[in-house]
C-alpha positions in Angstrom: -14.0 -34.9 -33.2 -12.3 -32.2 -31.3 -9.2 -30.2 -32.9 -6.4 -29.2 -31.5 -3.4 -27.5 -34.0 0.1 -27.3 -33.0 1.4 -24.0 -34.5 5.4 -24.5 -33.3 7.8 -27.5 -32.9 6.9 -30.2 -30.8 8.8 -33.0 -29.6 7.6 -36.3 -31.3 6.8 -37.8 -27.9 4.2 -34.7 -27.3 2.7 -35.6 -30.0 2.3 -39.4 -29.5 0.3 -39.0 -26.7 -2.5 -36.8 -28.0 -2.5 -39.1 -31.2 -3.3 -41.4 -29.7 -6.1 -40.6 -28.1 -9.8 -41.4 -29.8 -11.6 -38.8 -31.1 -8.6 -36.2 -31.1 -7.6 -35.0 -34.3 -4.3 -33.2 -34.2 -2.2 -30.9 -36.4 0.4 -29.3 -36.8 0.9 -26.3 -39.0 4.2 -24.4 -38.1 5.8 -21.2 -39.1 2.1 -19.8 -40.0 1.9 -15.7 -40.2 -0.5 -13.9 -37.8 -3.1 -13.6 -40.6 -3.2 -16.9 -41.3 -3.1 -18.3 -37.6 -6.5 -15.8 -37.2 -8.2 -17.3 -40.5 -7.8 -20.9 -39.4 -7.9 -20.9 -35.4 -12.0 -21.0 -35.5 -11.8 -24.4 -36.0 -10.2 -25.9 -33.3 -10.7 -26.4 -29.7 -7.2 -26.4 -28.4 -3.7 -24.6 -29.7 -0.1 -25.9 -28.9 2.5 -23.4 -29.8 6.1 -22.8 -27.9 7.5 -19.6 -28.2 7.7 -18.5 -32.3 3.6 -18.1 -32.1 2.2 -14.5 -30.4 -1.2 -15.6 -29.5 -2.9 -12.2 -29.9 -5.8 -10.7 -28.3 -7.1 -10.4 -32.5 -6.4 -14.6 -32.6 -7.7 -15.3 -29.1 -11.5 -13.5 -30.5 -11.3 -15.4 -33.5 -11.5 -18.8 -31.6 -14.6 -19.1 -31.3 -14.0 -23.2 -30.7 -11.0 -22.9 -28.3 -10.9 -23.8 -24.8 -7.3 -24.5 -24.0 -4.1 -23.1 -24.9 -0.9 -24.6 -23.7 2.7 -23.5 -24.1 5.5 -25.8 -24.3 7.6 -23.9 -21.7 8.0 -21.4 -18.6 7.3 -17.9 -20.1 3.5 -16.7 -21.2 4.6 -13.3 -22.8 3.6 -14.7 -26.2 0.0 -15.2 -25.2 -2.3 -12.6 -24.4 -3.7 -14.4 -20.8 -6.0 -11.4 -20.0 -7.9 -11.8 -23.4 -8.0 -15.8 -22.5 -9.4 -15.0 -19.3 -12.3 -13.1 -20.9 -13.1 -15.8 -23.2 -12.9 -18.2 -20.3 -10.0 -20.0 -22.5 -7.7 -22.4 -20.2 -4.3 -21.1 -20.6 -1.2 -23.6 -18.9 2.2 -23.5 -19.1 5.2 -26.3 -18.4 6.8 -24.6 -15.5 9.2 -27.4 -14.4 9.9 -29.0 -17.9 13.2 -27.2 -18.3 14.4 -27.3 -14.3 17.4 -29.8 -14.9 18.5 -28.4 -18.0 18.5 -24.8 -17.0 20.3 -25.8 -14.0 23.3 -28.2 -15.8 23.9 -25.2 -17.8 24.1 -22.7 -15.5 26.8 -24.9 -13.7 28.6 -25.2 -17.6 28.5 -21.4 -17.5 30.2 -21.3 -13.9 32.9 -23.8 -14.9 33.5 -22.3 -18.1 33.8 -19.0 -16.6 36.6 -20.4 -13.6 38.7 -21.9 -16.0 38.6 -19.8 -19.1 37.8 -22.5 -20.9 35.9 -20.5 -24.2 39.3 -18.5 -24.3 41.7 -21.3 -23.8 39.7 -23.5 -26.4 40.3 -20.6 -29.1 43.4 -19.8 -28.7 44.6 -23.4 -28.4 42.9 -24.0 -32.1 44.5 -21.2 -33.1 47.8 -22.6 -32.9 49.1 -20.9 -29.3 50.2 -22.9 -26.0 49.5 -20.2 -23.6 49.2 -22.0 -20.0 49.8 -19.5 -17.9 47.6 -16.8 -19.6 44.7 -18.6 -18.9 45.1 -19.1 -15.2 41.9 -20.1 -13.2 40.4 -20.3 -10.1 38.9 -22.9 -8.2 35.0 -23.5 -7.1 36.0 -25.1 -3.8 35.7 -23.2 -0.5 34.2 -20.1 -2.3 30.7 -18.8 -1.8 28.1 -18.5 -4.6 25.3 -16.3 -3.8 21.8 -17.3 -5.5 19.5 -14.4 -6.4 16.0 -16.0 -6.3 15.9 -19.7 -5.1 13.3 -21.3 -6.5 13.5 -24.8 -8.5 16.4 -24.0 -10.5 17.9 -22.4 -8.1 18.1 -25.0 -5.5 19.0 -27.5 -7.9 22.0 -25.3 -8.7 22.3 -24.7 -5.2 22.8 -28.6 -4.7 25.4 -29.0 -7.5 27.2 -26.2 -6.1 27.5 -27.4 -2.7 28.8 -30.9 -4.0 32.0 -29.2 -5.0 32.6 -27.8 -1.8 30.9 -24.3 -2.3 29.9 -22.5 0.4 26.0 -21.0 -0.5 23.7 -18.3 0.6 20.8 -16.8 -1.1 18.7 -14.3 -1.5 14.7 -15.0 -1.8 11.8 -12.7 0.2 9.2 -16.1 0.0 12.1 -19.0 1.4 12.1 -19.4 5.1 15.5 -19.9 7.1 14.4 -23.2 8.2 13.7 -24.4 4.6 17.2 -23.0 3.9 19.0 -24.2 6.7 17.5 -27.8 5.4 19.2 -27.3 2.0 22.4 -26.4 3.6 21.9 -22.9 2.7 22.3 -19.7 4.4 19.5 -17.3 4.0 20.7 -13.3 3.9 19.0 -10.2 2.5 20.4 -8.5 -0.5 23.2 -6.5 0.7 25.2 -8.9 2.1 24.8 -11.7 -1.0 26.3 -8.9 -3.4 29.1 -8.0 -0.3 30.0 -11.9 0.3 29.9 -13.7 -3.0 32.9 -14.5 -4.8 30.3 -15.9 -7.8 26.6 -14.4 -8.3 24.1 -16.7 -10.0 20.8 -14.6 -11.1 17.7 -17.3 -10.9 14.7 -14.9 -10.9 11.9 -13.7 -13.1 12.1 -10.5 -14.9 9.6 -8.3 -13.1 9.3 -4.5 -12.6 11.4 -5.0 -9.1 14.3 -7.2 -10.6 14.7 -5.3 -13.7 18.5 -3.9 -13.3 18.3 -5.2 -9.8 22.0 -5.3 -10.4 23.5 -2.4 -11.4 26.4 0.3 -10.6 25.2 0.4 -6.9 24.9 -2.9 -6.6 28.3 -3.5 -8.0 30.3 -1.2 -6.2 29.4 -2.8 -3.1 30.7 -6.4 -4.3 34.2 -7.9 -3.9 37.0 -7.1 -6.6 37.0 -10.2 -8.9 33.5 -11.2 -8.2 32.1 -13.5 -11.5 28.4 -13.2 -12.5 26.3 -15.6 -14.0 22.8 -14.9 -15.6 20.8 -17.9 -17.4 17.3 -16.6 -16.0 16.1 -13.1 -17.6 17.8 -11.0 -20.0 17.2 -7.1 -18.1 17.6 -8.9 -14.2 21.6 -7.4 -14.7 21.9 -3.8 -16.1 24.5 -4.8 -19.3 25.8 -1.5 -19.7 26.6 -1.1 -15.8 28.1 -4.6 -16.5 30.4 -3.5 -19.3 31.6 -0.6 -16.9 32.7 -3.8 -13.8 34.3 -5.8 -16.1 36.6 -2.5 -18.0 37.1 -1.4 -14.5 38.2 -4.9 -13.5 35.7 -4.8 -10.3 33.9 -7.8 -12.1 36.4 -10.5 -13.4 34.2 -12.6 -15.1 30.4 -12.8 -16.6 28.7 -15.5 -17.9 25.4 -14.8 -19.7 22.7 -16.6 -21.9 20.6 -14.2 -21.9 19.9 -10.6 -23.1 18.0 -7.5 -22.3 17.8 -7.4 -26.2 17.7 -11.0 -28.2 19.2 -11.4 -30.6 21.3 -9.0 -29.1 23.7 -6.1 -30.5 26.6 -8.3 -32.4 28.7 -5.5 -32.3 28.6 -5.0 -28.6 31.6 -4.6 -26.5 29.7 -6.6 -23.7 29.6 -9.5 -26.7 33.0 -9.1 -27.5 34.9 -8.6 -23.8 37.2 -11.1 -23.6 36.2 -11.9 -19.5 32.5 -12.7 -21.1 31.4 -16.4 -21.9 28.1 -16.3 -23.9 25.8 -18.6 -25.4 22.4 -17.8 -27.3 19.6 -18.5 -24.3 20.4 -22.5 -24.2 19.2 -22.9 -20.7 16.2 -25.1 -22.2 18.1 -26.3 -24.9 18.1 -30.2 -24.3 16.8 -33.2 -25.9 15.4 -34.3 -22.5 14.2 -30.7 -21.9 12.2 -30.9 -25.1 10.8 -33.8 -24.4 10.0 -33.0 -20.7 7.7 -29.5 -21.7 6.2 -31.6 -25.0 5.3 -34.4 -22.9 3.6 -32.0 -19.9 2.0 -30.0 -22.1 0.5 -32.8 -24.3 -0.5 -34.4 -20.9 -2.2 -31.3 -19.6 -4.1 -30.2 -22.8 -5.1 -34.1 -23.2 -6.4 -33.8 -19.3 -8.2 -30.8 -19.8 -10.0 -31.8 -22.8 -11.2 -35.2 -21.7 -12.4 -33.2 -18.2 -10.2 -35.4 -16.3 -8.6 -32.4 -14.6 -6.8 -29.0 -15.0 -2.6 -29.0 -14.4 -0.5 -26.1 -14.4 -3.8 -23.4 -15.4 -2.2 -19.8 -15.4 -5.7 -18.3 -15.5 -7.9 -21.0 -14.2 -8.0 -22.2 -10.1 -11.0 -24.7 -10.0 -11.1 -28.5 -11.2 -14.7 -28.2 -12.5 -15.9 -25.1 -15.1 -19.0 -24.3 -13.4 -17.5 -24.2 -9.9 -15.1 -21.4 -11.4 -18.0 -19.6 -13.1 -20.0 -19.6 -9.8 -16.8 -18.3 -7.5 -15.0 -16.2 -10.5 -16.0 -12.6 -8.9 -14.5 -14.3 -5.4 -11.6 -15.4 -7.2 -10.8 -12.4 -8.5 -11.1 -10.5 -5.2 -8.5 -12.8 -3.8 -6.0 -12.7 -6.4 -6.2 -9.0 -6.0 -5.9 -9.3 -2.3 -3.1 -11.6 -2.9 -0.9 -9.2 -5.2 -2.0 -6.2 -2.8 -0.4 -7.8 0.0 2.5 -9.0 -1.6 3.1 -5.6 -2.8 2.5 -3.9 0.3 4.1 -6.2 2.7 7.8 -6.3 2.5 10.1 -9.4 4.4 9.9 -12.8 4.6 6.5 -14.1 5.1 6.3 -17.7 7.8 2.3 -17.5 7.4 -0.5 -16.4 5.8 -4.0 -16.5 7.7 -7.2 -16.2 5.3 -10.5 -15.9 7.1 -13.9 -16.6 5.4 -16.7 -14.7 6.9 -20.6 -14.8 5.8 -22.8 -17.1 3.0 -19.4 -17.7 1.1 -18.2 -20.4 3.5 -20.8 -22.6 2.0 -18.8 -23.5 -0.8 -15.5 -25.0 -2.1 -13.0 -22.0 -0.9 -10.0 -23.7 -2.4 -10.1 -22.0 -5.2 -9.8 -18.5 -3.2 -7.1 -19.7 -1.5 -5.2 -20.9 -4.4 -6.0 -17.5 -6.0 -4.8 -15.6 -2.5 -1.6 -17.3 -2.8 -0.8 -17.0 -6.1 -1.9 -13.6 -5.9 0.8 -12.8 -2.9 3.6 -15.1 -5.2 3.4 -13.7 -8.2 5.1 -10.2 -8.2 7.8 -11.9 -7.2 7.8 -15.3 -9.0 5.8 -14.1 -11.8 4.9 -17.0 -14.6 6.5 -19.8 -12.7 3.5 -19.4 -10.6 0.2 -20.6 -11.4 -3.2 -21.7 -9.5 -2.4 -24.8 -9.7 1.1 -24.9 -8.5 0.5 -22.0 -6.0 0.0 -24.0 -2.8 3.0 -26.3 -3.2 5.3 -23.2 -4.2 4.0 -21.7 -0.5 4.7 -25.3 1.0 8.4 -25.4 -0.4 9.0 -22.3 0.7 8.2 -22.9 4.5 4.8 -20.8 4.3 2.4 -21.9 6.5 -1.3 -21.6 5.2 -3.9 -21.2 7.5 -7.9 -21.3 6.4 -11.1 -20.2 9.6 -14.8 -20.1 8.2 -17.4 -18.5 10.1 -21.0 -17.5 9.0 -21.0 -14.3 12.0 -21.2 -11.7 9.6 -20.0 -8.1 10.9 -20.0 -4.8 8.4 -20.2 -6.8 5.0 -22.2 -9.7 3.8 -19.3 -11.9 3.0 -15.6 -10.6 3.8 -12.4 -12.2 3.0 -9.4 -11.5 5.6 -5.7 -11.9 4.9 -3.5 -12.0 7.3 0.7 -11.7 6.6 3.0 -12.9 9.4 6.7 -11.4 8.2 9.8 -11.6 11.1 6.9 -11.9 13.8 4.9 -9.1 12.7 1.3 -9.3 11.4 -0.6 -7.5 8.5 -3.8 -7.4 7.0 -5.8 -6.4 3.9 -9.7 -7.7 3.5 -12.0 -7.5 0.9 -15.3 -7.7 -0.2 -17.8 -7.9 -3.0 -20.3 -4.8 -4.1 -22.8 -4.1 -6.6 -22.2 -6.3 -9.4 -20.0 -8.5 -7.8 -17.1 -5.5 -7.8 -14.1 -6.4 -6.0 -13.0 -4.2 -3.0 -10.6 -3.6 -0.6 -12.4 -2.3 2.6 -9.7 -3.0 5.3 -5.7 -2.6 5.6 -3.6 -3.0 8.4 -7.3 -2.7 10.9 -7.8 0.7 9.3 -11.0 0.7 6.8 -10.5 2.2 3.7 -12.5 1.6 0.8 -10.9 1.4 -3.0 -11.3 -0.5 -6.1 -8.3 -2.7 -6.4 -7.5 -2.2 -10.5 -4.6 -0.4 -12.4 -2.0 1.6 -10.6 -2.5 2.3 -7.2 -0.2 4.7 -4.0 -1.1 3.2 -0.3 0.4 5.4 2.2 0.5 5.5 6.1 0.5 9.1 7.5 -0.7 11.2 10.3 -4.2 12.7 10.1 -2.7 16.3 10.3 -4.2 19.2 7.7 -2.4 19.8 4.8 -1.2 16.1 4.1 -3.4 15.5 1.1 -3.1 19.0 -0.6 0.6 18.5 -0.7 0.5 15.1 -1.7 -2.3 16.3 -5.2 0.2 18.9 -5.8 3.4 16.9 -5.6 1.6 14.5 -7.9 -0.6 17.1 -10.5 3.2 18.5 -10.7 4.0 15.6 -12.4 1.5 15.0 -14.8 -0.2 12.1 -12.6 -3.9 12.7 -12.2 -5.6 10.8 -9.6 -8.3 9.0 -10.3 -9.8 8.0 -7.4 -8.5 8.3 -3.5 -9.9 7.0 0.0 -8.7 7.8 3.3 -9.2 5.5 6.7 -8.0 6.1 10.5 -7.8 5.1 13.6 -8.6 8.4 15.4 -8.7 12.3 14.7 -5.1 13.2 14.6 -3.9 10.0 14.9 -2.5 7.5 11.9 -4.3 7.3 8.9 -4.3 5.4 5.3 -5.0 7.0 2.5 -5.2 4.8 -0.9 -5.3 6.7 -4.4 -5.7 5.1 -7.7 -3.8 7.0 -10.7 -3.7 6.8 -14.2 0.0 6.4 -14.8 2.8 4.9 -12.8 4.9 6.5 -10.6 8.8 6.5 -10.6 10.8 5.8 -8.2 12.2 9.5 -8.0 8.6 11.0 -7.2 7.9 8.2 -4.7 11.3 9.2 -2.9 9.7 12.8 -3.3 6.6 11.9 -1.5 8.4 10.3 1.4 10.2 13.3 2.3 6.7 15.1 2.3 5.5 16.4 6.2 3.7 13.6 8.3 3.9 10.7 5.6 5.2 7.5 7.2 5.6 5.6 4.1 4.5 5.3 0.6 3.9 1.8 -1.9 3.4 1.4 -5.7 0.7 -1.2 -6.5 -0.2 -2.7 -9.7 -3.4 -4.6 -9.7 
């Protein structure tokens, strides 16, 4: 009998499905407390839970049975995936479960905001007839700029343009020509926050998008622009929001979610009378609930029977043992993935992996699923997967390419990426050492060789004396100690990488301070 408990709220259609299944026993046990989630977890092989249940590192060790997780929705910042990984624990998600209703609500939002209608709906039930105070503007012939168009964001993106919108967007992974199909003009940042007379915010919450909009990015949008956030709480700075609106530069926000939730009731963000708000409803449907119950219950059921893996945020191969053969590659090229996608800035038309040595005579999908999802994910973060990677590229307009050859040059087995952004090429490569260690051994056609873990500085200079002693003093100055640090070039004098991993991040004031340093071209901070 295998045992799977269901720790958080699940529609009842969910649950039909792996009820019905022979030889499944299933519970459910909500609003349990840590301790007792740990005592009882030992004896089952798969846990359900949606958002209220933190699966912990502590809970994750006390499994000794489990082999799958699954979470009823987008986000994976209540499970601990690294500790899954280590136990070799299938963790999914239901990344498209909520696409329809996160879009319908982010259009209520928009409306709402045109039209006053929160404003107008108070003070009508409070006895006034006020027409002209709550004077409107229309959707038609305006432009709404999209901030990250992935699947909500085009389906937003095709409601908007059905009222006669004109929209652009702003996405480093979407091609022009994908755009161009959607009706959709593609421009870079700048010009979204300069053009749009409404802003809607449809991108993860990384380290990149956190206050992507703030007083700068205000300032350089139209008087009367009207914001919309029902993506990430922390993607729009609030106070710098607070300061638009009271300076009337922003006439109008519309926000479901918080940098804080709950957030602060007594706000003046909360309370501004231009602000519509609603308590982080973008998933809040009937159908949405039943969409992510029904997916997930699918997937767990699959994964269980071994009839196949959906929607795996940790796991990249359709058969365990494959994975456990190929799991030292895998990694490599999820770290040559992120590497790139953190060095390489633009929009990318093609990625080019090349397979070199005794690797090529097995299944590489997995490596390339892992490559992709690896260059994907610092942008699209948890709506990204192993599974989902390849189609995400497709949408996208992201041409994969795949070459396997046995010749084998300075390494064994080597693994080649190459990045085609606006016509130009890059490259990182990678191999494996001792004990199946991951490193990275190439970049741009200079060879340098680091361990690709933690936080990492790439920079391109000029071999000229002087450039590293300035560079451990800048930093030591600082109170970042370098932990490790390479150096590769193409000739005496001539330009050089030099690759340092530190124990500490590095803000975005020292990395301004290290640009202005003699003979650095550029400098990049990479978390592997």
């Amino acid at each position: 009998m295998i045992k799977i408990l269901i720790s958080d709220n699940l529609s009842e259609e969910g649950l039909k499905i792996l009820k019905e299944v022979k030889g499944f026993e299933v519970e459910v046990k909500t609003e349990l407390k840590p301790d007792e989630l740990k005592a009882i977890i030992k004896d089952y092989e798969a846990l359900i839970v949606r958002s209220a249940t933190k699966v912990t590192r502590d809970i994750i060790q006390s499994g000794t049975k489990l082999k799958v997780i699954g979470r009823a929705g987008v986000g994976l910042d209540n499970v601990d995936l690294e500790a899954a990984t280590n136990r070799g624990i299938i963790v999914m998600n239901t990344p498209g479960g909520n696409t329809i209703s996160t879009a319908e609500h982010t259009m209520s939002m928009l409306l709402a905001l045109s039209r006053n209608i929160p404003t107008a709906d108070h003070s009508l039930k409070s006895g006034e007839w006020k027409r002209s105070k709550f004077m409107g503007v229309e959707l038609y012939g305006k432009t709404l700029g999209i901030l990250g168009l992935g699947r909500i964001g085009k389906e937003v993106s095709k409601r908007a343009l059905s009222f006669g919108m004109k929209v652009i967007a702003y996405d480093p992974f979407l091609s022009i020509e994908v755009a161009n199909q959607l009706g959709i003009e593609v421009v870079d940042l700048g010009q979204l926050f300069k053009d749009s007379d409404f802003i809607s915010v449809h991108s993860p919450l990384t380290e990149e998008t956190r206050h992507i909009i703030s007083d700068k990015e205000i300032a350089l949008m139209k008087t009367g622009v009207r914001l919309i956030n029902c993506a990430r709480g922390g993607i729009i700075d609030e106070a710098a929001l607070l300061r638009g609106l009271e300076s009337a530069k922003i006439a109008g926000a519309a926000l479901d979610v918080f940098e804080k939730e709950p957030p602060d009731f007594s706000s003046a963000l909360l309370k501004h009378k231009n602000v519509v708000i609603t308590p982080h409803l973008g998933a809040s449907t009937e159908e949405a609930q039943v969409n992510v119950a029904v997916e997930v219950a699918l997937s767990v059921r699959d994964a269980l029977l071994n009839k196949g893996i959906r929607n795996a945020a940790n796991f990249p191969c359709l058969a365990a043992e494959v994975c456990q053969l190929l799991q030292p590659y895998i990694t490599l090229s999820e770290k040559l993935g992120m590497l790139a996608g953190q060095l390489f800035e633009g929009r990318i038309s093609e990625l080019k992996i090349s397979y070199t040595g005794e690797i090529i005579k097995n299944d590489l999908s997995p490596l390339t699923m892992a490559i992709i999802k690896g260059i994907l994910t610092p942008v699209l973060q948890e709506t990204v997967n192993y599974i989902n990677a390849k189609n995400l590229a497709k949408e996208r307009g992201i041409k994969v390419l795949e070459s396997k050859t046995e010749r084998e040059e300075d390494f064994t087995n080597l693994i080649l990426l190459e990045v085609t952004i606006e016509g130009r090429r890059y490259s990182v490569a990678g191999t494996l050492f001792t004990n199946n260690e991951p490193r990275i051994v190439n970049v741009n056609g200079l060879y340098v060789e680091t361990i690709p873990q933690g936080y990492m500085l790439f920079l391109e200079n000029w071999d000229k004396p002087g450039v590293i002693g300035s560079l451990g003093m800048l930093l030591g100055g600082n109170g970042i100690n370098i932990a490790g640090m390479t150096f590769g070039r193409d000739k005496p004098g001539g330009k050089a990488v030099s690759a340092l991993n530190i124990d500490s991040p590095v803000s975005a004031k020292i990395l301004d301070e290290i640009r202005k340093l003699e003979n650095i071209l550029s400098v990049k901070l990479v978390k592997l």
